[in-house]
C-alpha positions in Angstrom: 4.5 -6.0 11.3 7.1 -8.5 9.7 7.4 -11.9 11.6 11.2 -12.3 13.1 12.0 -14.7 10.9 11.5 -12.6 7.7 14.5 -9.7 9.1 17.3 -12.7 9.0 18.6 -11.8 5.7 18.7 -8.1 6.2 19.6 -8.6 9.9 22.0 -11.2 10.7 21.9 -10.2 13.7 18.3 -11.4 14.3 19.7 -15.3 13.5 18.1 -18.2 15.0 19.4 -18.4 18.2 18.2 -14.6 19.0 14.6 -16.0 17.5 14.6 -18.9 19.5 15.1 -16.6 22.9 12.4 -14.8 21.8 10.0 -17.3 21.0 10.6 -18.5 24.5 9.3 -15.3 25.7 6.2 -15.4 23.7 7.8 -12.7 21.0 7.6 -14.1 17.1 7.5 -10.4 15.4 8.4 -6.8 15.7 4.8 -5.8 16.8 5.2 -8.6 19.7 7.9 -6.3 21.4 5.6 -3.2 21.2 3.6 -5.0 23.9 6.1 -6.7 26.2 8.7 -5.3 28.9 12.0 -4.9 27.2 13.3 -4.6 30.5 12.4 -7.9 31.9 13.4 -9.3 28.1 16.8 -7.4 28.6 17.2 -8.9 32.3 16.6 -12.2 30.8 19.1 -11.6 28.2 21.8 -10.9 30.9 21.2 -14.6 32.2 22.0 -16.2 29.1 25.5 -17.2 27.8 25.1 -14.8 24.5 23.6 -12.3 26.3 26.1 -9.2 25.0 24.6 -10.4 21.4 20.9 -10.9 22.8 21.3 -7.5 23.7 22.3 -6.2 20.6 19.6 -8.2 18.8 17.2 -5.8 21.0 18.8 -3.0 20.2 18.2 -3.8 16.2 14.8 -4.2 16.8 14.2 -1.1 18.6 16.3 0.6 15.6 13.3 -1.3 13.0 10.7 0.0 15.3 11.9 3.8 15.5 12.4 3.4 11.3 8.7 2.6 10.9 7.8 6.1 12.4 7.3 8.2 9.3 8.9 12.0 9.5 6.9 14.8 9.1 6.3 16.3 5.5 5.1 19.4 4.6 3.2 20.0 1.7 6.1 21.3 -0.8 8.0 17.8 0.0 4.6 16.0 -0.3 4.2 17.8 -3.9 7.6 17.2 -4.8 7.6 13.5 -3.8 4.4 13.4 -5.9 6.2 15.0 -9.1 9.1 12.7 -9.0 7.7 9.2 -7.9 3.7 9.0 -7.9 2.9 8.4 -11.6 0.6 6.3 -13.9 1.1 2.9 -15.0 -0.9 2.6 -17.8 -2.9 -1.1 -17.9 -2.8 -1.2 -21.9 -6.5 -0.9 -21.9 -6.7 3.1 -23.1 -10.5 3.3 -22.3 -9.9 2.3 -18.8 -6.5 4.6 -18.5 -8.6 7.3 -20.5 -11.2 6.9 -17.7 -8.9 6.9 -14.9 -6.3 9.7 -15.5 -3.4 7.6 -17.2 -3.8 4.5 -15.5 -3.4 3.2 -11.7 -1.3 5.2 -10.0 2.3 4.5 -8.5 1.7 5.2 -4.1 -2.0 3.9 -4.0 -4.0 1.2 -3.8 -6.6 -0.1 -6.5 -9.2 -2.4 -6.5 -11.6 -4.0 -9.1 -14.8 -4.9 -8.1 -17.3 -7.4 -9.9 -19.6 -10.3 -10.4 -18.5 -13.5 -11.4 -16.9 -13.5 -15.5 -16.9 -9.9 -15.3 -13.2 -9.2 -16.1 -11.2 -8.5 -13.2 -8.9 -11.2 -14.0 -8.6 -9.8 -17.7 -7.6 -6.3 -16.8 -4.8 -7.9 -14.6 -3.4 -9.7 -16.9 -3.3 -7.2 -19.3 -1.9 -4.9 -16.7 0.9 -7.1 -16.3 1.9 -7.6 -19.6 1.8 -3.5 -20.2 4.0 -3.1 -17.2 6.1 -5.7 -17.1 7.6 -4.3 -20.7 9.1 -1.5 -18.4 9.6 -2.5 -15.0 9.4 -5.8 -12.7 6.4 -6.5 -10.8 4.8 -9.4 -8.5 1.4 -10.9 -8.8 0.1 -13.4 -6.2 -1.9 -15.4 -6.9 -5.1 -16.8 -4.7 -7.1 -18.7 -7.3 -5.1 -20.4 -9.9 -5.6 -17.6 -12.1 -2.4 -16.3 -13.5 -1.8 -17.5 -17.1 1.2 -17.4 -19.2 -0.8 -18.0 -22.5 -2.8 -15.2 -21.9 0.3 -12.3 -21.2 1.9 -14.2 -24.6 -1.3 -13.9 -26.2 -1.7 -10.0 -25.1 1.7 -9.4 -26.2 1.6 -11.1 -29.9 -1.6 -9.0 -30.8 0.5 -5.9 -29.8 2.8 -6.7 -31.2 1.8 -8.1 -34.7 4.2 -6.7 -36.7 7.8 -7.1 -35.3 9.6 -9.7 -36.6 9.6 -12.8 -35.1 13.0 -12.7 -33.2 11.9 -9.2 -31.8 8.6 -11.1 -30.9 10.7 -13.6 -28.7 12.5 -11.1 -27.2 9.8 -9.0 -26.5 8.2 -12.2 -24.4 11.3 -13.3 -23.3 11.5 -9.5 -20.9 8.3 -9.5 -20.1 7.8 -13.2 -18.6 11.2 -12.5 -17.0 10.1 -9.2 -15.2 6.9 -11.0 -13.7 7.2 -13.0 -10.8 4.2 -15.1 -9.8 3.6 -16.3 -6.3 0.7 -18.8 -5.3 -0.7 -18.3 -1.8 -3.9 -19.5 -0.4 -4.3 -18.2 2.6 -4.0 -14.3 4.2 -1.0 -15.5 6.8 1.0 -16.6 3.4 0.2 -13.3 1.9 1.9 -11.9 4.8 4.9 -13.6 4.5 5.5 -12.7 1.2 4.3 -9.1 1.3 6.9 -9.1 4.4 9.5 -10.1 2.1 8.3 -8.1 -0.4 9.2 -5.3 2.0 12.3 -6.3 2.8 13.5 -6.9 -0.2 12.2 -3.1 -1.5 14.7 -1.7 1.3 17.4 -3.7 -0.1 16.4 -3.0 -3.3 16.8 0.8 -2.9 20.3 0.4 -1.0 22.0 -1.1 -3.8 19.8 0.5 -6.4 18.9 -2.7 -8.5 16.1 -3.3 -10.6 12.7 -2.3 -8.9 9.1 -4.0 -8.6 6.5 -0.8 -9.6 3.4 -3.2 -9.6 1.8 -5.5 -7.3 -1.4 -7.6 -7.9 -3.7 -9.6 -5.8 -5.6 -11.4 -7.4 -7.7 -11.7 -5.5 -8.0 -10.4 -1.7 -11.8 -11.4 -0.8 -10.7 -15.3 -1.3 -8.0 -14.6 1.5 -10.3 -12.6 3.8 -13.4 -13.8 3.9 -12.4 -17.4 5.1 -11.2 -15.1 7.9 -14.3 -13.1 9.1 -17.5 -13.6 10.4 -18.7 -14.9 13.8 -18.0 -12.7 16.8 -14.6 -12.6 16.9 -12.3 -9.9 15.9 -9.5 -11.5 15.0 -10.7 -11.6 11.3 -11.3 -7.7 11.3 -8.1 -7.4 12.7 -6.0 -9.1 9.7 -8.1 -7.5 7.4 -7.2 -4.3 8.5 -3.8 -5.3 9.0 -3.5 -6.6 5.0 -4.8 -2.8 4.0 -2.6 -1.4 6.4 0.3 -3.3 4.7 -0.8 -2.9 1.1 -1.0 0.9 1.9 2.6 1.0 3.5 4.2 -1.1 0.3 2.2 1.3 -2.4 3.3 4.8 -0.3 7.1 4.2 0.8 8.3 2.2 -1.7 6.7 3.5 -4.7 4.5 0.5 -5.8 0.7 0.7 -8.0 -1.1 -2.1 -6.1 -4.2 -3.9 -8.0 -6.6 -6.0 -5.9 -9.7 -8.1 -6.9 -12.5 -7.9 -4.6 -15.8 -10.3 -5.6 -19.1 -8.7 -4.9 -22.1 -10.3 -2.6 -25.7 -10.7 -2.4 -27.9 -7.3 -0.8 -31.0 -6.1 0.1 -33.5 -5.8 -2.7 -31.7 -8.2 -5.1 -28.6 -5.6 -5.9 -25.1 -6.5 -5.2 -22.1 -5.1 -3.7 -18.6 -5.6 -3.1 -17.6 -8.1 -0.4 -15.8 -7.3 2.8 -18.2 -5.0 4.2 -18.0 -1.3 5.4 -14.3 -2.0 7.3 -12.9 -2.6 4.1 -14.1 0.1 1.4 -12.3 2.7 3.2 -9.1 1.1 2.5 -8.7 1.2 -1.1 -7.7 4.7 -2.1 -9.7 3.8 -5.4 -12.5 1.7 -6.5 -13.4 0.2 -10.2 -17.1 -1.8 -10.2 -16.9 -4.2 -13.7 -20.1 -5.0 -14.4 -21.5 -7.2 -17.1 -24.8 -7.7 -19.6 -25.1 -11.0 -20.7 -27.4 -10.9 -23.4 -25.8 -7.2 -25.2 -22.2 -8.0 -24.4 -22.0 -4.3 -22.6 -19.7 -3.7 -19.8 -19.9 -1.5 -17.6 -16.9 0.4 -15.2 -18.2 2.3 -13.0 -15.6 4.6 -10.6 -17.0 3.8 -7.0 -14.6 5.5 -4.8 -11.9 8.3 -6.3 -9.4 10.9 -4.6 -9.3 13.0 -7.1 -12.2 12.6 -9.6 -16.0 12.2 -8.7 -18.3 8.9 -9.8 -18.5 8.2 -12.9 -19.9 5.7 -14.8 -18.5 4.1 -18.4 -19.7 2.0 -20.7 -17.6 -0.7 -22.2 -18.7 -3.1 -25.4 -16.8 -6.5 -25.3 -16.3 -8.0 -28.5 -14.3 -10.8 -30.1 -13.6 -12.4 -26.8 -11.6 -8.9 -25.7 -12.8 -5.3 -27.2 -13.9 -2.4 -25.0 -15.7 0.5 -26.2 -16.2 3.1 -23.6 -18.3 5.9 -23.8 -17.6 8.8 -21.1 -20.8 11.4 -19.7 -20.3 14.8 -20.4 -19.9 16.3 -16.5 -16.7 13.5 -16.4 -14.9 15.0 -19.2 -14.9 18.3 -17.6 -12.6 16.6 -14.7 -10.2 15.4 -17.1 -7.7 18.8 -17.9 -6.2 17.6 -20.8 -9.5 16.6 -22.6 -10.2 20.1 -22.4 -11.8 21.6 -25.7 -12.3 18.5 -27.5 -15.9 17.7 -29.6 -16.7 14.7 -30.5 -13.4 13.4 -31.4 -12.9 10.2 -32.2 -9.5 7.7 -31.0 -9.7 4.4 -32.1 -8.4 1.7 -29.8 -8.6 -2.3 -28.9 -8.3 -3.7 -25.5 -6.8 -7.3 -26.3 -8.4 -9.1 -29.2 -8.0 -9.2 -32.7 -8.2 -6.4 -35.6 -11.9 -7.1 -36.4 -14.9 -5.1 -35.3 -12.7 -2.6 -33.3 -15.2 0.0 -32.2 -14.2 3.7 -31.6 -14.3 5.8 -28.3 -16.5 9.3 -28.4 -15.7 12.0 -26.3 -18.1 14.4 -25.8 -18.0 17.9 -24.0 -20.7 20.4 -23.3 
């Protein structure tokens, strides 16, 4: 839950002298009063000279607390709510939106999974520079990662033959409606996913522009400093950074992206990191794998709520071309693919015009 500090702006109630009174009590966040005696805290409050405004500073957070509890939906107003705000975002990469319905999908949470050099970082990029056309969005940034040459580059080769002043304006929008954040460690990412949420609520008050995507790139290098040993602590925050992630995506409408590396297993196979805690986290889960010596990618759906495994094959070529070709049972779980035979769609992921390969589709 958000830190004290971060409800200032929203609160002014909750200013610095309410925070230093409940510091003193051993209370830096809203979860910290879910576990302490707001009577005692209140009789304390009734000893100090700003006690009828301590008081009301309890009251607010009480009010914050009883807002978090989510009313009870039934299915026609889960179905609606679905209708209206729980679309696709397409990434810009068709055999990957082909493969996944549309795109990543506004209310969950999706994560790319690979080896070293296997395109994670690719697919956010170009995710960002689709989206950001449209709608604002945040990506954080753990690694030192982000790059503004490659969204420019993205959007020039989609953009090939708009003048140049449309060209400008075209990048112009697009850096503008991406804001990049650099944090390094997971108590950071907190802060700014708790601001993040603040800002959402204010955001929908006043009905100004909206953030629809949000990319971590990438959550293992934040957790895994975090766990091992026999503590839980690390656990903890790890289940705590889902939690939140989860809560951002669902209330306020957001596609979340996250990169997860993958590890070392038993009989020389890998897997994604984080362990067993965390693969139940991520509503869906993409495994980029890679073939050195045939340039052949692989995307492979792991974990789906609506669609069963599947596995794709992607061909990279000049530095960014993907062609995917989908097994037959798959197709059937794709409605509006219905009926087609062997029909062809041409398509690039984010290189140049030459040796763009074709997608086939086939059905039983």
């Amino acid at each position: 839950m958000a830190p004290l500090k971060n409800l200032e702006t929203e609160y002014p109630i909750i200013d610095s002298n309410f925070q230093n009174f409940c510091a003193s009590h051993g209370i830096f966040s809203v979860e910290d009063f879910l576990i302490h005696d707001l009577y005692m805290l209140a009789a304390f409050a009734e000893q100090n000279v700003s006690s009828e405004r301590l008081k009301e500073g309890i009251t607010q957070i009480l009010s914050i607390i009883d807002d978090m509890h989510q009313p009870w939906l039934n299915g026609m107003e889960l179905l609606e709510d679905a209708k209206r705000n729980k679309h696709f975002l397409p990434t810009g990469i068709q055999g990957v939106d082909l493969l996944l319905g549309g795109g990543i999908r506004v209310g969950q949470l999706t994560e790319l999974v690979g080896p070293s050099a296997s395109g994670k970082t690719q697919v956010c990029l170009q995710t960002a520079s689709n989206v950001a056309r449209n709608y604002m969005m945040l990506y954080l940034d753990t690694g030192n990662s982000f790059s503004p040459q490659r969204i420019a580059y993205f959007l020039g080769k989609t953009n090939e033959l708009a003048s140049a002043q449309a060209k400008n304006q075209i990048l112009q929008k697009v850096m503008s409606n991406i804001l990049c954040h650099s944090v390094f460690d997971i108590f950071a990412m907190f802060d700014v996913l708790h601001q993040l949420e603040s800002n959402l609520r204010c955001q929908e008050r006043g009905g100004g522009c909206r953030i629809r995507l949000l990319i971590v790139d990438s959550i293992s290098l934040l957790i895994a400093p975090v766990l091992g040993g026999t503590s839980t602590r690390g656990r903890a925050l790890m289940a705590s950074a889902g939690y939140l992630l989860k809560k951002l995506a669902h209330q306020h409408n957001l596609a979340v992206l996250v990169i997860n590396h993958t590890v070392g297993s038993e009989g020389g196979t890998s897997k994604p990191a984080l362990g067993d805690s965390w693969k139940s986290i991520p509503h869906s889960r993409l495994l980029l794998s890679c073939d050195r010596g045939s340039n052949v990618y692989n995307v492979s759906i792991l974990k789906h709520p609506s669609m069963c495994l599947a596995v794709s094959t992607l061909r990279y070529l000049s530095r960014a071309l993907f062609c995917i070709y989908l097994c037959p049972f798959y197709i059937r779980l794709l409605g509006r693919l219905q009926g087609l035979l062997f029909r062809t769609c041409p398509y690039r992921f984010a290189g140049d015009e030459k040796n763009i390969e074709k997608m086939e589709l086939f059905h039983e």
